[in-house]
C-alpha positions in Angstrom: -5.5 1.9 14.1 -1.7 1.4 12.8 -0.4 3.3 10.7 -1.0 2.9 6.7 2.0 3.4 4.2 1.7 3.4 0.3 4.7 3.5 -1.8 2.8 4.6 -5.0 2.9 6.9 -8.2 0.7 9.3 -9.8 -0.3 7.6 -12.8 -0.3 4.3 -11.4 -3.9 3.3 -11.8 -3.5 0.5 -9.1 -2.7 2.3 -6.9 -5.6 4.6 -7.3 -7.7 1.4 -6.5 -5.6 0.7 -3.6 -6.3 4.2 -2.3 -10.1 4.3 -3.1 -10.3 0.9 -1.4 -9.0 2.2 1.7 -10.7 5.7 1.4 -14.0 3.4 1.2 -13.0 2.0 4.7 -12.3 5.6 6.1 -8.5 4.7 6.7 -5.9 7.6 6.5 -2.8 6.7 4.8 0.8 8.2 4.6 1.5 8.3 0.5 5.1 8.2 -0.6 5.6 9.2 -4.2 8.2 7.1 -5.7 7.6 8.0 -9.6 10.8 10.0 -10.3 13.2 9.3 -7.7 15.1 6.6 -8.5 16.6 6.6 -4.8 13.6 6.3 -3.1 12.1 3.2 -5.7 15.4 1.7 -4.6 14.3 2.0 -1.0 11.3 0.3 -1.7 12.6 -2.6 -3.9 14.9 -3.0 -0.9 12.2 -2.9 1.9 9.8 -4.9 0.2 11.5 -7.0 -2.7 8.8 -5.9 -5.0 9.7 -3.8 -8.1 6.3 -2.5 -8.7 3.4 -0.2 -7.2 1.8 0.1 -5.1 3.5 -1.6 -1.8 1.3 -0.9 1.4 2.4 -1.5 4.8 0.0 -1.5 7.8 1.9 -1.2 10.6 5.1 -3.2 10.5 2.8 -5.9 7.8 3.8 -5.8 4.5 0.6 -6.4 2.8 1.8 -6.1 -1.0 0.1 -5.1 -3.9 -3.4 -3.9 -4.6 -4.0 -7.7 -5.9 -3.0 -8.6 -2.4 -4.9 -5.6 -0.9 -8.2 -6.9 -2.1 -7.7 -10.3 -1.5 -7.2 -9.2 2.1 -10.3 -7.5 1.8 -12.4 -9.8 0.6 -11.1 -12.9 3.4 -11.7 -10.2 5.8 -7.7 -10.0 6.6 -7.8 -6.2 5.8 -9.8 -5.3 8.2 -8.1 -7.4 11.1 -4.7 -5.5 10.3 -6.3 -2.0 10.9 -7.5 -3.4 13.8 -4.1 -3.1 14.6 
């Protein structure tokens, strides 16, 4: 399985649906905590040319958003990228 990356924060409640999504599939995922470092939100905005949370990667694939997360899910896509 690739790896899974969430750039998230704590109070973000999309991106608790992003992580109970993938906790429903049994998927381990790296969290990085972007609420309060304005550095490390930079990073992301530059990595993924979002401004907003979450951003999940799996593997190299940025997938996007929770929006974009359970559309994935729901064509099936999601579970093709953990396939790896």
């Amino acid at each position: 399985m690739p790896n899974v990356v969430i750039y998230l924060t704590q109070s973000c409640p999309f991106c608790n649906m992003a992580r109970r999504l993938l906790d429903s599939k049994g998927v381990s995922y790296e969290m990085i905590d972007v609420g309060g470092d304005a550095q490390m939100w930079a990073d992301m905005e530059a990595k993924t040319g979002r401004n907003t949370v979450p951003q999940i990667f799996i593997g190299e694939h940025h997938v996007g958003g929770f929006d974009d997360l359970s559309a994935a899910d729901k064509t099936g896509q999601l579970d093709e990228l953990l396939k790896g």
